[in-house]
VEXDREN-2710 file (C-alpha; in Angstrom, 1 decimal):
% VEXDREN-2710
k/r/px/py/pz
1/UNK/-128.7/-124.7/-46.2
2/UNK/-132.1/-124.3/-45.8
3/UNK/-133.0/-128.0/-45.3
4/UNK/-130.1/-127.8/-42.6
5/UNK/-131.9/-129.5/-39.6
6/UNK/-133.2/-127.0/-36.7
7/UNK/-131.6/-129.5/-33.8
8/UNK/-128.0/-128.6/-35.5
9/UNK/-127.7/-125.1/-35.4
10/UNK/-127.5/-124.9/-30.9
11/UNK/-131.1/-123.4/-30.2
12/UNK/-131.2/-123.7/-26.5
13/UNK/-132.8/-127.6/-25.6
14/UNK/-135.8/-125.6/-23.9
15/UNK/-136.9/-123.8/-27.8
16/UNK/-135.3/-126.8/-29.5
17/UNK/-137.5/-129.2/-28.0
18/UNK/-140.7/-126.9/-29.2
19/UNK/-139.4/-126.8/-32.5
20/UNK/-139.7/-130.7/-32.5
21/UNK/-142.9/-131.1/-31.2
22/UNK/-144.5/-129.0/-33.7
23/UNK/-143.1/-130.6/-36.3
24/UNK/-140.2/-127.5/-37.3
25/UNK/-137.7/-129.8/-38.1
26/UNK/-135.7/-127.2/-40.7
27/UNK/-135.1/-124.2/-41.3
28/UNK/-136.8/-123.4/-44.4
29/UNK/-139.8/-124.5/-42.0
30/UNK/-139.3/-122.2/-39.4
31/UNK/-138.2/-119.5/-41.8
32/UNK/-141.8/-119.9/-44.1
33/UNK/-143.6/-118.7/-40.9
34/UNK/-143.9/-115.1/-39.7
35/UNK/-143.3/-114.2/-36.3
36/UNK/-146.6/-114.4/-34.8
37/UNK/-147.2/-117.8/-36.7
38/UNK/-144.6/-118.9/-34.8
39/UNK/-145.5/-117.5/-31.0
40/UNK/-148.9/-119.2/-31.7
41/UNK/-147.8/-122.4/-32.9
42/UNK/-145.2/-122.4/-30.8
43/UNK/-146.9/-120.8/-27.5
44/UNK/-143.7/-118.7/-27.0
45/UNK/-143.3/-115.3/-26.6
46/UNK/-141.9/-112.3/-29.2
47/UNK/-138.2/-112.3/-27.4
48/UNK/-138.2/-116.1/-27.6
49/UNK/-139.0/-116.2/-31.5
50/UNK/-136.7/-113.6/-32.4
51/UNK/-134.0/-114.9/-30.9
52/UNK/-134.3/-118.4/-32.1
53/UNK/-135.1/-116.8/-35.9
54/UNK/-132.2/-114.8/-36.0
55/UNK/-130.0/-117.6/-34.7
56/UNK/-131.3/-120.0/-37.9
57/UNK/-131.4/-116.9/-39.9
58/UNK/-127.2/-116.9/-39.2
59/UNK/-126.8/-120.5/-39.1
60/UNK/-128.3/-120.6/-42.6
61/UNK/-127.3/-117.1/-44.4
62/UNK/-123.8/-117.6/-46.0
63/UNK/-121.5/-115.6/-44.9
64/UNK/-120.5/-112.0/-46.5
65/UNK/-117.0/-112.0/-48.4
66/UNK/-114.9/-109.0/-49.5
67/UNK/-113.8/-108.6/-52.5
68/UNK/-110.5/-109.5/-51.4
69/UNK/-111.8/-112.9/-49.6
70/UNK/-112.3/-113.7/-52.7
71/UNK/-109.2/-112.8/-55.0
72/UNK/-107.5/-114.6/-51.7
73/UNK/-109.3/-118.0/-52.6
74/UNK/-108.7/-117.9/-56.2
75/UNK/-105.0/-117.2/-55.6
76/UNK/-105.0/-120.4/-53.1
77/UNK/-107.2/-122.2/-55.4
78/UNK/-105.1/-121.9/-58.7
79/UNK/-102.0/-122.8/-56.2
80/UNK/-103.9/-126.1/-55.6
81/UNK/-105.7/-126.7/-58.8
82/UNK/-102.2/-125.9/-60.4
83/UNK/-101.7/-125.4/-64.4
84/UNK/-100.0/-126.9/-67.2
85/UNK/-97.1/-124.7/-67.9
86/UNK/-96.3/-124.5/-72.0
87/UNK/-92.7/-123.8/-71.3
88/UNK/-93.4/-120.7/-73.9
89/UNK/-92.0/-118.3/-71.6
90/UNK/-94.2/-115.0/-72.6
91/UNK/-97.1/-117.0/-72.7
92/UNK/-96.9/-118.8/-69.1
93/UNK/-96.5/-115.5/-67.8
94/UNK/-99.2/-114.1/-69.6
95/UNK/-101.5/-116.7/-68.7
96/UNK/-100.0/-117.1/-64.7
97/UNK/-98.1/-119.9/-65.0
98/UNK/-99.4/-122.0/-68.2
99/UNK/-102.8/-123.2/-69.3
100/UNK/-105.1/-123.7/-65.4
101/UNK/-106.4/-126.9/-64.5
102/UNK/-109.8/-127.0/-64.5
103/UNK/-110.3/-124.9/-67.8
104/UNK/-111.1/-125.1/-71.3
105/UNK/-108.4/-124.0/-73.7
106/UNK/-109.0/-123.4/-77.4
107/UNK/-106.3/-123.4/-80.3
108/UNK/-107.8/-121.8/-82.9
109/UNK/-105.8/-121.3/-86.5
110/UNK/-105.6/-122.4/-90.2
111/UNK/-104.7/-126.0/-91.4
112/UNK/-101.0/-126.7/-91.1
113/UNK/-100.4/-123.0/-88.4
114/UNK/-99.2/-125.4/-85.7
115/UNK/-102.2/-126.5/-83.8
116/UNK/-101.2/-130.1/-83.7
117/UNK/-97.5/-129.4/-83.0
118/UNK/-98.6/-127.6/-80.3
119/UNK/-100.9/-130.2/-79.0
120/UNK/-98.0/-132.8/-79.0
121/UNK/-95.8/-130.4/-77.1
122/UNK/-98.3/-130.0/-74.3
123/UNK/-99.0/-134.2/-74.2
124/UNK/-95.2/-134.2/-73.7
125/UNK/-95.1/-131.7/-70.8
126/UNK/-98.3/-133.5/-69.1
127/UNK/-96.5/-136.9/-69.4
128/UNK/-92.8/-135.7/-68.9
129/UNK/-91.8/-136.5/-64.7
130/UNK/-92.1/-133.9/-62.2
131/UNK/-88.6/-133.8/-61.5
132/UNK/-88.1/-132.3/-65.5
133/UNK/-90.7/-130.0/-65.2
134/UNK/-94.0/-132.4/-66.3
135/UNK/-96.8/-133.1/-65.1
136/UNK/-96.2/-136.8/-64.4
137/UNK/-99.4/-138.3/-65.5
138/UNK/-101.6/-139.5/-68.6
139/UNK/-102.8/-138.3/-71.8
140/UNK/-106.0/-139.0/-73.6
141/UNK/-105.6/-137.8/-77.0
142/UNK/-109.0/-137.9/-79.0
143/UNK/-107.8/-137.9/-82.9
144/UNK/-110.6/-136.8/-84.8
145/UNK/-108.5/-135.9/-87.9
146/UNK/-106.1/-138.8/-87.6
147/UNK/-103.2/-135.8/-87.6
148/UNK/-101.1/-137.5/-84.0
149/UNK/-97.5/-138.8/-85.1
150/UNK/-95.7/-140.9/-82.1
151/UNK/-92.7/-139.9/-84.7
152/UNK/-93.6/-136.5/-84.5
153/UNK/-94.0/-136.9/-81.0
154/UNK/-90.7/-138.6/-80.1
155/UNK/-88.6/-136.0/-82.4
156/UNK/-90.3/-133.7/-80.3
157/UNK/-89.0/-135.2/-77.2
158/UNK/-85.4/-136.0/-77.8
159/UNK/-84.9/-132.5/-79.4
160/UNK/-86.9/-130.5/-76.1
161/UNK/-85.6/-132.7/-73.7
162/UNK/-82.4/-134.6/-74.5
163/UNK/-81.4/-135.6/-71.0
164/UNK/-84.6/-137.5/-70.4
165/UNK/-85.3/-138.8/-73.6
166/UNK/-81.4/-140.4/-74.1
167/UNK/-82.6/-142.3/-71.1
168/UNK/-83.0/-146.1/-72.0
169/UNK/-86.7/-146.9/-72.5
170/UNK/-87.9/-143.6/-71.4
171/UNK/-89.3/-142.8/-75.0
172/UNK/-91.5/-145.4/-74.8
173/UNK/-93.1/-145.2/-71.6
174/UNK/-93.5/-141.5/-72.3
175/UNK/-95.7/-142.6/-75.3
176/UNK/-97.3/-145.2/-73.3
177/UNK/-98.5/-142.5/-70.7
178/UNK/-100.8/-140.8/-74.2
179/UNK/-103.6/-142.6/-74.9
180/UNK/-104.8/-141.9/-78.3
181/UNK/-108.5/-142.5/-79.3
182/UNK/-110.1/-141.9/-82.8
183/UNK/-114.1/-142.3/-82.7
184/UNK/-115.3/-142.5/-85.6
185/UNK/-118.3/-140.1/-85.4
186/UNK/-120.4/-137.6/-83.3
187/UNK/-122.2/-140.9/-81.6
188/UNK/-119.4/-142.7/-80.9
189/UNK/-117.3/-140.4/-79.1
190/UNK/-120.7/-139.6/-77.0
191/UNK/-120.9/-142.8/-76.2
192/UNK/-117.3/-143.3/-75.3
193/UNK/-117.7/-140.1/-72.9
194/UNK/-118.8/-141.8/-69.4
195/UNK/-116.2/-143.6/-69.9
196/UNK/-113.2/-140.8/-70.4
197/UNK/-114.7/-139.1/-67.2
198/UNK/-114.0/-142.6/-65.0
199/UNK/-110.3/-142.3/-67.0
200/UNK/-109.7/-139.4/-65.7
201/UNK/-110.1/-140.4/-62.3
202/UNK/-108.5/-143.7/-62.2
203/UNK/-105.7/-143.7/-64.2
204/UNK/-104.3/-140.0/-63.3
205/UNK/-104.8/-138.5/-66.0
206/UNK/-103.4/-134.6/-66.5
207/UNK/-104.3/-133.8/-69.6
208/UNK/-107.3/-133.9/-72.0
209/UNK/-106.7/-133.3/-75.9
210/UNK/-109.7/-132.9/-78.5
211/UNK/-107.4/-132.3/-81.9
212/UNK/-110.1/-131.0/-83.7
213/UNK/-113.9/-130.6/-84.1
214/UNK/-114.2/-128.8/-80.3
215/UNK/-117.9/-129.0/-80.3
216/UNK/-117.8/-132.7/-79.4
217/UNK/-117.0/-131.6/-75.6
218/UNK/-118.1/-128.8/-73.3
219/UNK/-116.4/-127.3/-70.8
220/UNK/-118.1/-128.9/-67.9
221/UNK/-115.9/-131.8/-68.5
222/UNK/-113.0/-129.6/-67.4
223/UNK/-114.7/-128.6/-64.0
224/UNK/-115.2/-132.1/-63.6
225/UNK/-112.0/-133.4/-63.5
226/UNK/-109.9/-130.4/-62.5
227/UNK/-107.4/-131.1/-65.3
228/UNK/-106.3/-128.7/-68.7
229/UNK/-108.5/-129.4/-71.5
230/UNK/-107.6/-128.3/-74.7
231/UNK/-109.2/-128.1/-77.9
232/UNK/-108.4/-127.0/-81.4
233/UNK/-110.8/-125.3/-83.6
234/UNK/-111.1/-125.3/-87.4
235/UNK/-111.2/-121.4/-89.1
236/UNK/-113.6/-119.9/-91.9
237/UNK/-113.5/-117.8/-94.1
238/UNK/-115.6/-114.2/-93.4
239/UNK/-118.4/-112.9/-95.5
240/UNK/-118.3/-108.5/-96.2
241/UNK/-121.4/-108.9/-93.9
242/UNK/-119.8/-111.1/-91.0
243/UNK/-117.6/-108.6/-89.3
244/UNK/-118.3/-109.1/-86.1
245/UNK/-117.0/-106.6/-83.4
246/UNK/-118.0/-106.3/-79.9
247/UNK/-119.2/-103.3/-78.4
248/UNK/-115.8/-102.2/-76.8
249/UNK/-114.1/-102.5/-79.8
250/UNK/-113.5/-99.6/-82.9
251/UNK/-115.2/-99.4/-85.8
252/UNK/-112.7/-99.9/-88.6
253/UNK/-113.9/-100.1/-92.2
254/UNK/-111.3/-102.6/-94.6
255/UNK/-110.4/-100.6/-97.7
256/UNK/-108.2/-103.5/-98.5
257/UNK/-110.1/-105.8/-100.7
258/UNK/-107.0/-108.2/-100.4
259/UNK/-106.1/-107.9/-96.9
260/UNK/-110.0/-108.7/-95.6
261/UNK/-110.1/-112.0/-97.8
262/UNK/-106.9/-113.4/-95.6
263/UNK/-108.8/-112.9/-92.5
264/UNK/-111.0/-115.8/-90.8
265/UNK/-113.2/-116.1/-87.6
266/UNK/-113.2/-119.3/-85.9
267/UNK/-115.5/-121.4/-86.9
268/UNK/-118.7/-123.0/-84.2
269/UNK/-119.6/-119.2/-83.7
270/UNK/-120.4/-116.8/-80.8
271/UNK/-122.1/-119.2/-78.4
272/UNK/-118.9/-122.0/-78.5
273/UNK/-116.8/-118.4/-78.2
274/UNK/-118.5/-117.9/-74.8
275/UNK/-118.3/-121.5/-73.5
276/UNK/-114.4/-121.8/-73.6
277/UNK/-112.0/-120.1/-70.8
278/UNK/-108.7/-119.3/-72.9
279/UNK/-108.9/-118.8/-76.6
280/UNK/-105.3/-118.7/-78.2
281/UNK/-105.1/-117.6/-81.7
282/UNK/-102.5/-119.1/-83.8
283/UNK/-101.8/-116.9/-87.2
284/UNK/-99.6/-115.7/-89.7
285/UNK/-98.7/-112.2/-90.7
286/UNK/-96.4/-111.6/-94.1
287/UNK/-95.0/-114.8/-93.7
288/UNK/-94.6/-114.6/-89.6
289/UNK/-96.3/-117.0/-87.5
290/UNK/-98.0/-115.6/-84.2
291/UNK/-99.7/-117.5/-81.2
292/UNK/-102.2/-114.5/-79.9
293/UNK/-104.1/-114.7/-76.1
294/UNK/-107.3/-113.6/-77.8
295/UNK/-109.2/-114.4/-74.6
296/UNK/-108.4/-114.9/-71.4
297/UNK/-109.5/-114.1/-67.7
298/UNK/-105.9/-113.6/-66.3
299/UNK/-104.1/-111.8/-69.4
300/UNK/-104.5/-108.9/-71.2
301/UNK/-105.0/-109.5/-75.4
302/UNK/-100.9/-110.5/-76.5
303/UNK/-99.3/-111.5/-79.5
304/UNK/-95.9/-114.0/-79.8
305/UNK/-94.2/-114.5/-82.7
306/UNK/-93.4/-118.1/-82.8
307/UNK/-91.9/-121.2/-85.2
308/UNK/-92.5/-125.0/-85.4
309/UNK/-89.0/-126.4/-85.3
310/UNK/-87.9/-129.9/-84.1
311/UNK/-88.6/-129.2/-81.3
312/UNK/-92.2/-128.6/-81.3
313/UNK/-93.4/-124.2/-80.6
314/UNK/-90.8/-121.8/-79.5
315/UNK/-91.1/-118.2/-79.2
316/UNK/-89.2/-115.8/-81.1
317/UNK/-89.8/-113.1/-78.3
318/UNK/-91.5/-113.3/-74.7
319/UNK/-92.7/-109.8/-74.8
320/UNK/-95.7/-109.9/-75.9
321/UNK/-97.3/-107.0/-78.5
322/UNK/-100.5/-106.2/-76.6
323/UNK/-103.6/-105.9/-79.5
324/UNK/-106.8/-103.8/-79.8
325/UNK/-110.3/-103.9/-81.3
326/UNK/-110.6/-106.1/-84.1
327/UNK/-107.2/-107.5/-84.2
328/UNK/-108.2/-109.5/-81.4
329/UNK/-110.7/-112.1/-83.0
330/UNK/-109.6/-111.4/-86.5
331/UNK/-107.5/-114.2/-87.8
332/UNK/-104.5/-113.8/-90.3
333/UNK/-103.8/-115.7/-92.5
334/UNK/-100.8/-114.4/-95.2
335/UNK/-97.6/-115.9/-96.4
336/UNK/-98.3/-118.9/-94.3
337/UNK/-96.1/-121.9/-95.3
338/UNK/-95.7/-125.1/-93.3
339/UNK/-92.4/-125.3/-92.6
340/UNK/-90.8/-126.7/-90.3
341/UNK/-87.2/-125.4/-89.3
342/UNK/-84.4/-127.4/-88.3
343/UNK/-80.9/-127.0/-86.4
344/UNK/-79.6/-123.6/-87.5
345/UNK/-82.3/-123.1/-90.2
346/UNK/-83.8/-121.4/-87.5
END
């Protein structure tokens, strides 16, 4: 605003003019002089330059908002921008509606917890058409791991959504809307970047997958194309000297030699912590597998129980358990087995 031209902002012609002829042709020009700088360059007196400095000074300033301006905007900006909803009923109404456009999401849990199946849920839901409930776009899927099954994906399908998927050749133009990349290292997927942004604008694309190493992409990428971005992270194990707790959290102290070995931290540390929007925690307690909103700026800290059946994540219960202190960023990890339930062996 400051380099906003001075012959833009209605000065009278008769001041205007002045402005010209002296060579004030902004307002960071006019507004680097004092007032009696100005009356002598300007051979104009006090009344004159006030006036004229407090009309740039208001062209220029922006404009106060309230607080609720502002919650007003977001609320007609996340109607706009949209999200992506999971079609896991707690969570979408813990998280408003699904995972936002224009975010980036983290799935953070141990090897074989669900991540992936979760994953190929949501590139169904971004592909699936509007009139079911989807998105109605395309998918890039970046493999780093090699772990994305189209069989996977298509069982997924039929058994979510029988009455699109028994249509004759919608399962294959479903998995012709998810475009699956696998660089093979750091560099290459760099490299390959420019050309996922122009993707993203051409081809429609709703949905941006990173299944795993989540430090390969920051979240500008999700500003920029105004589209979910999810990525899953890998766990660790933590060291007797790695509990980490932040300053609104309870100081607990683990008697349990046993039970502190089954907890992990996600892995890429504090500063990757800070750079994603949602973090959602997927764990396992005494053989129960939960999906936890460990971070979020629209929902308070909630646990799900959930399962990986044939037909991808489903909640057990859509009232969330609400967590405290450590159990938010602590990660479970006991009696997990991988598997999968089918038909009634749910």
């Amino acid at each position: 605003m400051a380099n906003k031209r001075i012959t833009e902002m209605g000065l009278p012609k008769s001041i205007g003019h002045i402005f010209a002829a002296r060579n004030i042709i902004t307002a960071k020009d006019a507004l680097s002089l004092t007032e009696f700088e100005l009356m002598e360059l300007l051979d104009v007196g006090l009344a004159q330059v006030k006036s004229a400095l407090a009309l740039i000074s208001e062209m220029t300033s922006p404009r106060y908002q309230t607080v609720q301006t502002l919650l007003d905007q977001r609320k007609q900006n996340e109607y706009l921008t949209g999200h992506l909803p999971t079609q896991l009923k707690g969570l979408d109404a813990a998280l408003c509606g699904g995972l936002p456009f224009g975010a980036l999401t983290e799935l953070v849990g141990p090897s074989g917890i669900g991540k992936t199946q979760f994953c190929l849920k949501l590139s169904l839901l971004a592909a699936l058409p509007s009139c079911y409930g989807g998105l109605d776009g395309q998918v890039i899927y970046i493999d780093v791991e090699s772990k994305f099954s189209s069989r996977r994906l298509i069982e997924i399908g039929i058994n979510s959504f029988p009455e699109v998927f028994c249509l004759d050749g919608i399962a294959k133009e479903m998995a012709g809307r998810i475009t699956v990349l696998r660089p093979g290292s750091l560099t290459e997927f760099t490299e390959s970047l420019q050309e996922i942004k122009v993707s993203v604008l051409q081809y429609k694309v709703k949905l941006l997958i990173v299944d795993s190493m989540a430090a390969l992409v920051s979240g500008s990428l999700a500003e920029f194309s105004r589209i979910p971005v999810v990525m899953t992270n890998q766990v660790r194990s933590r060291g007797a000297n790695q509990i980490s707790q932040y300053i609104f959290q309870e100081s607990t102290v683990e008697d349990d030699t046993e039970k502190f070995d089954s907890r992990l931290v996600a892995a890429l540390g504090i500063h990757w912590a800070h750079a994603v929007n949602i973090r959602l925690v997927l764990e396992s307690r005494s053989g129960q597998r939960f999906i936890k909103v460990a971070k979020s700026p629209m929902s308070p800290t909630l646990a799900f129980p959930f399962q990986v059946t044939s037909m991808g994540i489903i909640l057990l219960n859509d009232d969330g358990v609400e967590m405290a202190g450590p159990q938010i960023n602590a990660i479970d990890h006991q009696g997990h087995s991988d598997i999968i339930f089918h038909g009634d062996e749910r």
